[in-house]
Structure formats: C-alpha cells, structure tokens
C-alpha positions in Angstrom: -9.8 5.5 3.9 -6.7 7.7 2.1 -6.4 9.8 -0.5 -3.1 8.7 -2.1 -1.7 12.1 -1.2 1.5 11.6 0.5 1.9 13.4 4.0 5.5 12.3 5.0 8.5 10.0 4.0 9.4 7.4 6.3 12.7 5.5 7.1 12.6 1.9 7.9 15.0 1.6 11.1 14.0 -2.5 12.4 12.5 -5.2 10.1 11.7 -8.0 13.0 10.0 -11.1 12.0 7.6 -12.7 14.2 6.0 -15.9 13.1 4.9 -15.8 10.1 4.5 -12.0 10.6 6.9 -9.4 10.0 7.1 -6.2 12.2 8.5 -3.0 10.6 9.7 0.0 12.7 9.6 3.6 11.1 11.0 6.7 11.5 9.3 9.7 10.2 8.3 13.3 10.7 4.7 12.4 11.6 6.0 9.4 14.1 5.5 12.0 17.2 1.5 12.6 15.9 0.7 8.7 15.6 -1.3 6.9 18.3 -1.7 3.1 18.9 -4.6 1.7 16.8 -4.1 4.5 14.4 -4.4 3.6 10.4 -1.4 4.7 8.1 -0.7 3.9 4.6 3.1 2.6 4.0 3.4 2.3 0.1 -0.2 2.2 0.0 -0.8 -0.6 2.6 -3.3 0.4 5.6 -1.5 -1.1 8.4 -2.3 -0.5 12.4 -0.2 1.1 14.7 1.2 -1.0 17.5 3.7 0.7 19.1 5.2 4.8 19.2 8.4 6.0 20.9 9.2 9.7 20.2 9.1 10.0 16.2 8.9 6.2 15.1 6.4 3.5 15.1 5.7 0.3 14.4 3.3 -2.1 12.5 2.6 -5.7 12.5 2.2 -6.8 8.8 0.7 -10.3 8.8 0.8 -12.8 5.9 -2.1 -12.1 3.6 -0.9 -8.8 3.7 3.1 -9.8 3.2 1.9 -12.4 0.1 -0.2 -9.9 -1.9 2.2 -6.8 -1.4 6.1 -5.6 -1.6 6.4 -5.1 2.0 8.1 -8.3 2.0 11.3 -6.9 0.2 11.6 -3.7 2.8 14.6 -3.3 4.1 15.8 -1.3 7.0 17.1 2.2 5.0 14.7 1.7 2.7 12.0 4.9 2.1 8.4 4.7 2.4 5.7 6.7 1.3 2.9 7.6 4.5 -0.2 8.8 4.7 -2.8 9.1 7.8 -6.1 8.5 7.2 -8.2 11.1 5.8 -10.6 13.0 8.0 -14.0 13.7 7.3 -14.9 17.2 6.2 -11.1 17.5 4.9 -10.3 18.3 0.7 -9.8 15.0 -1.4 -7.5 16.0 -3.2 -6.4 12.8 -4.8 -8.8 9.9 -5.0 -10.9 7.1 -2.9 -8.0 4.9 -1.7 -9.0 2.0 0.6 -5.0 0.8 1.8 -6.4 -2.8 0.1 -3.6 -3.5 -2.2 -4.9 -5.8 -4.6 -1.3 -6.7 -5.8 1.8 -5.6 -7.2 3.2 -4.2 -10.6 6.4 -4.3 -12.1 8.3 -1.0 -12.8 9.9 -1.8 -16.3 10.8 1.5 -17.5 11.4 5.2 -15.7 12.1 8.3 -18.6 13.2 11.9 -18.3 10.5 14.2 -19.8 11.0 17.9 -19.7 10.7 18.2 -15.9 8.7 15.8 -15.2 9.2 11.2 -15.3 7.5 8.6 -16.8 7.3 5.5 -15.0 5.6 2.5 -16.9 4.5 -0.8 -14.6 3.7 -4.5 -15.7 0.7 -5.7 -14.2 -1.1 -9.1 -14.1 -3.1 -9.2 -17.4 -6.7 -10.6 -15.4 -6.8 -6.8 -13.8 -7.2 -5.0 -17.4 -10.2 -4.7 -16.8 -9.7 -2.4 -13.5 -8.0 0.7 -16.0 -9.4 2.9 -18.0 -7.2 5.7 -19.8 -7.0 8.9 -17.6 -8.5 6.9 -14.5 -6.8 6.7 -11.1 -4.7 4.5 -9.4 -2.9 4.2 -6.8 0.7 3.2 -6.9 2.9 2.8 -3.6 0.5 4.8 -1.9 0.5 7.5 -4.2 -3.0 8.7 -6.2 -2.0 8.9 -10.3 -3.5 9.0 -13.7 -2.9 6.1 -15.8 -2.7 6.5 -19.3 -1.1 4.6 -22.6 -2.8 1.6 -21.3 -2.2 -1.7 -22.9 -3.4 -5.6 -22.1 -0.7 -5.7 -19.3 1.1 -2.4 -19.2 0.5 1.3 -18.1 2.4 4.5 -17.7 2.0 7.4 -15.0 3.9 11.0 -15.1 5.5 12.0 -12.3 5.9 15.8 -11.5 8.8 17.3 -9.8 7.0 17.7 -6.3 6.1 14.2 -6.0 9.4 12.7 -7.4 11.2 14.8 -4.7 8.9 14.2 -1.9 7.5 10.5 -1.9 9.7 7.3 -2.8 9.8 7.5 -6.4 12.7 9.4 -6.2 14.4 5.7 -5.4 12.2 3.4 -7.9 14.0 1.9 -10.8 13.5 -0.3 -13.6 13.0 -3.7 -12.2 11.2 -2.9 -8.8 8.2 -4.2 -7.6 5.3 -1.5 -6.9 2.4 -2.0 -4.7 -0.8 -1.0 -6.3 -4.6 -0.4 -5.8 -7.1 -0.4 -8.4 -9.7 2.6 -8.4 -12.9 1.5 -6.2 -15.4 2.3 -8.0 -14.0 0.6 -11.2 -13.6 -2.6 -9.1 -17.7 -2.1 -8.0 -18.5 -1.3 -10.9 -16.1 -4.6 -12.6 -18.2 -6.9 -10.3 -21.5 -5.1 -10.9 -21.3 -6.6 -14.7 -20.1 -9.8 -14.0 
C-alpha cells in the first residue's frame, strides 16, 4: 500500500527482457535502503525487488503488468517516480494507493499557470465512472485532485515542488501516463452494480 507521495526519482540504467518479461534496473537515492522482496512504486506500479547492488535495483515486470501499464515504453535514461511502501502508524499524506494500475491515460495537453501546470489526460471512456470532481487519483505514481472532468477527459495542477521533484518535469503532450483509480470509488462502483 502507497500513498502517491513521491520519495525519490529514479534513473533507468538496464532494460533486459527475459521471456516475455522485462527486467528494469534503477538507480536512485533510496537504492542503498531497498531489500529483496521489498514493494516500490515505479510510476505507480508495485513491483518486487529482486536484486540490489550499492544504490540500484532491479524489478521483474511480467506481462499482465507490461500490457495494462507504460512500463513497456521505459527506456534506459528515462526518469521514474518511487515510492516505498507506506508504514503503519506513518501520516498519509496523499491517498489509499494500491500500485494496481488499472490502465493508462493519454497526456494531451500541459499549460503554464502562474506558478503552477496543468496537465489534462485522455482516458478510456468505460472508467467515467471511477472520477468524481475534486477526487483523487493517482497518476504515474503521484496522489492528485482531478477536476474539469468530462466523459473521457480530466485535468490535474501541478505545483512547483512536485513538477521539480517527480517525472512530470519530463511529461509532454502525447505521452502515455499510468494511472489508478481512487479505491474506494472503485468499491463503491462495484457495490451498485
């Protein structure tokens, strides 16, 4: 379990496919903390430790995880938002995040607004009914507030601190976001089915 607050950057230094699996190796300031069989959130994914060596470490992403995510686009360079999982008896700051993407979004616009950006994401239309306006999600592996909701499409703000210290910093028009819908609006989705 996360909280969609982002504890460290990481840098993709080996993409390595195996199978029909694809290992990634990261480098990161919280690689020399990790322990095998450890959770982390990479863009919002809960992937498993397999391997450390001084401040990187690797994870095995598998293909269920490969077809309903952007982790199949990474690229070694590329930047990627981590979290550890949460501890019990800690602040939750942001929200419930499970590291269970449900799919991907679309970023089709990013605005300059006094200080602050404004992404706005396409989304599969069948998941409407997963937002509500001012609710969370969590994009990348970053806790937000949706808002200007429509059938298919939603906005988020961005503040300074988060452009400057998670990927979003690199997102542009045209890029392909991994996102979670709030879990209690998915319980509560299927409760009323």
């Amino acid at each position: 379990m996360f909280t969609g607050i982002i504890e460290s950057l990481g840098k993709i230094t080996d993409v390595k496919l195996d199978r029909g699996n694809i290992d990634f190796t990261i480098e990161s300031d919280i690689g020399k903390e990790l322990k095998v069989d450890q959770s982390v959130s990479h863009n919002g994914v809960c992937l498993t430790v397999i391997e450390t060596n001084n401040n990187t470490h690797t994870v095995t992403a598998v293909k269920e995880t490969l077809d309903k995510s952007s982790l199949k686009n990474f690229l070694v360079n590329d930047l990627i938002n981590l979290e550890r999982a949460m501890k019990l008896g800690e602040r939750l700051d942001g929200h419930l995040v499970q590291g269970h993407v449900d799919g991907v979004a679309k970023c089709i616009g990013v605005s300059v607004n006094d200080g602050s950006w404004i992404y706005e994401f396409e989304f599969d239309i069948c998941n409407e009914m997963f937002l509500i306006e001012k609710g969370s999600i969590c994009i990348n592996g970053v806790s937000l507030t949706v808002f200007d909701i429509t059938e298919n499409t939603f906005k988020v703000t961005i503040i300074p601190y988060t452009y400057e210290n998670t990927s979003f910093k690199t997102l542009k028009e045209g890029d392909i976001v991994n996102i979670e819908f709030d879990m209690i609006g998915k319980y509560l989705a299927r409760f009323n089915k």
